[in-house]
N, C-alpha and C positions, 0 to 999 in steps of 0.2 A: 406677586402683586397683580393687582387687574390692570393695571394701568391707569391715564387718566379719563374719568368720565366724561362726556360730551354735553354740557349741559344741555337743558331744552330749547331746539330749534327756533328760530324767531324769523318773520317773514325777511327778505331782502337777499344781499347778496350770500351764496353758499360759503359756511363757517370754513374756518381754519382750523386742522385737527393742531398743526406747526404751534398754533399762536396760544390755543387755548393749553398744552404740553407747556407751552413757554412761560406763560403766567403763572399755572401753577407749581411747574419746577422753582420759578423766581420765590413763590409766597412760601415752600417747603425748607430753602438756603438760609432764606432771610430768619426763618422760627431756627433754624441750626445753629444760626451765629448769635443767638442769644434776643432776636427781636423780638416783643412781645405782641399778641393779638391786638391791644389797647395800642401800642404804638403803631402798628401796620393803618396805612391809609391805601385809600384806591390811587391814589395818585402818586405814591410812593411806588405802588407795587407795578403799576405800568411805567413810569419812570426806569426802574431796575430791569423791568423785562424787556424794555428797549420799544414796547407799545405807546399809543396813544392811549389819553385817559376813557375818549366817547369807546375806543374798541374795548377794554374792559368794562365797561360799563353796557356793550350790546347783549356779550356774554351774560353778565350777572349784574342783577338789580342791586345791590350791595354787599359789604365785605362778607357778613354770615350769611350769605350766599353761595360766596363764592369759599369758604372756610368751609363750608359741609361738602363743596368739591373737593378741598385737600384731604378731606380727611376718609372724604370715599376712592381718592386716587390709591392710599395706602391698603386699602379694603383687597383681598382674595376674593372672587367670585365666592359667591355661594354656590355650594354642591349640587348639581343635578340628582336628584333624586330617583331611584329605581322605581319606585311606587311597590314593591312588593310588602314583604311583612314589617310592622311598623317597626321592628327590633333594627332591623337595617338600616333604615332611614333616621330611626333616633341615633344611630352612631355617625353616622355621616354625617347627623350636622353635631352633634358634639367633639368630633376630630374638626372639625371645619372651626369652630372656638379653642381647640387645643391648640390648633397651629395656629391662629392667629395671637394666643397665648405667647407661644416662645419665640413669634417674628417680634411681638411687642417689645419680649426681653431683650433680641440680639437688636433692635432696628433703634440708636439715639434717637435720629429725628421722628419715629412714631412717635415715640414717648416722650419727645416735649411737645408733638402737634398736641396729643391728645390732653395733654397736663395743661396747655395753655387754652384750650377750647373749655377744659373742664372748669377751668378759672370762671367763664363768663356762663352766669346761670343759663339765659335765655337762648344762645348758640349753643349749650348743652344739653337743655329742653329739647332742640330741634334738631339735633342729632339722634337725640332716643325717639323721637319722633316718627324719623323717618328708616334711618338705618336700623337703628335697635328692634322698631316696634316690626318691618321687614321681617328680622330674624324669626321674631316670638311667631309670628304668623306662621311660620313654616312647620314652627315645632308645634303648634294647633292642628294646622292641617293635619299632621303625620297623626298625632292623637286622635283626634276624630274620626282617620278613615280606621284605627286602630281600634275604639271602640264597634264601629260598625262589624268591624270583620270577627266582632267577639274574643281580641286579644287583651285588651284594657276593659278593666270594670266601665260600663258608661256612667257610673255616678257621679263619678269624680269630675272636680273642677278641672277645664283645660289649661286655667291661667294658671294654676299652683302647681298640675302635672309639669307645667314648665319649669315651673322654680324648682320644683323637686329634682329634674334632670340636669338644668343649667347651674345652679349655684354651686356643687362640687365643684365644679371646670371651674365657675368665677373665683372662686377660693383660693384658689389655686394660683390661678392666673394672676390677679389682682391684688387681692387682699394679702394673701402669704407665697408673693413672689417668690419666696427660698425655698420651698419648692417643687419635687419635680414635677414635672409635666411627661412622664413616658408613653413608649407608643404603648395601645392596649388600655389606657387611659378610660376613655369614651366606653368601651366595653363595659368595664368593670363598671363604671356608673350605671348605665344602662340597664345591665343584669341585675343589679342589685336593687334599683328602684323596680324593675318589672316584678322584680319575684313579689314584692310586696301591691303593685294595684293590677296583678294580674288577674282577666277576668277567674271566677270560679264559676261550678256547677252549682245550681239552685240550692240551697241548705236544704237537706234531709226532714223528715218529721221528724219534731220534735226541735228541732234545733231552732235557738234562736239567731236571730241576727249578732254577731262579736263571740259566739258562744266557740270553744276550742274541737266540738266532738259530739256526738251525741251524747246524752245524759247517763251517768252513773248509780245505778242504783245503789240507796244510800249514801251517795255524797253531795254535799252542800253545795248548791250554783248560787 
């Protein structure tokens, strides 16, 4: 895990790394023992954490504020990327959703943060927002320097080359838990979507665009 993140700095006295670790350890126990989102208050949660209500409240303007910190405390960095050929870098950040795939499975308390985040539309909205929409960016960028470098066809949409990369892993991951998730995973996607929007050489005379070959004399196109 990355650890917890440092919200954004606000003028006055220098943060407490101690205090803000301690609130949100306090709001991860409390979703453990069964408390819900709806029931969590700021004033419950600095109560528990042994804080005052105004110090929680310096850190984060309100609870789904401070709920998109819990749920980015649970987050693995994202991968530094090599920048070399887009084939590498699309695996990198697909192992980067494999494993956070099978921490989801073994981790109880991810899997009720995120089950009870999921509960409340607008705190779910602003997690894909910010975290999710992060991700999707990354796997843009890698596409587009991929089309440039003449590896990916450049016709193709970048938002749906994502869906086409990511939704195996989410399948996976989410939707049909059971399962597996092994290493080699991300590869296998990878290759298998490249072979198909990988750039080609200009079609031949005669050919058309979707056509299999140049043309057969005497057979019907």
């Amino acid at each position: 895990m990355s650890g917890v993140p440092v919200p954004a700095e606000r003028r006055g006295r220098p943060r407490s790394a101690a205090v803000d670790r301690a609130v949100i350890e306090t709001v991860l126990r409390l979703l453990e023992d069964g408390v819900t989102v709806a029931e969590l208050s700021m004033e419950r949660i600095a109560r528990e954490a042994g804080v005052g209500k105004a110090t929680v409240y310096r850190r984060w303007a309100g609870k789904e504020a401070l709920m998109l910190d819990v749920l980015r405390s649970l987050d693995d960095s994202a991968p530094e990327l090599a920048g070399g050929p887009a084939r590498d870098d699309l695996v990198a950040l697909l192992e980067f959703l494999r494993r956070r795939g099978l921490a989801k499975r073994s981790s109880a308390v991810l899997r009720t943060a995120v089950a009870q985040v999921r509960a409340h539309p607008r705190l779910w909205q602003e997690y894909h927002d910010t975290v999710v929409a992060a991700r999707r960016r990354a796997f843009h960028e890698v596409l587009r320097r991929g089309m440039a470098a003449g590896e990916i066809r450049a016709d193709l949409d970048v938002d749906l080359l994502t869906d086409l990369f990511v939704s195996p892993m989410l399948s996976r991951a989410i939707l049909h838990d059971w399962q597996e998730l092994p290493e080699g995973l991300a590869e296998q996607i990878v290759d298998a979507v490249l072979e198909g929007v990988r750039a080609r050489p200009a079609d031949g005379p005669g050919d058309s665009p979707g056509s299999s070959g140049p043309a057969v004399p005497g057979r019907k196109t």
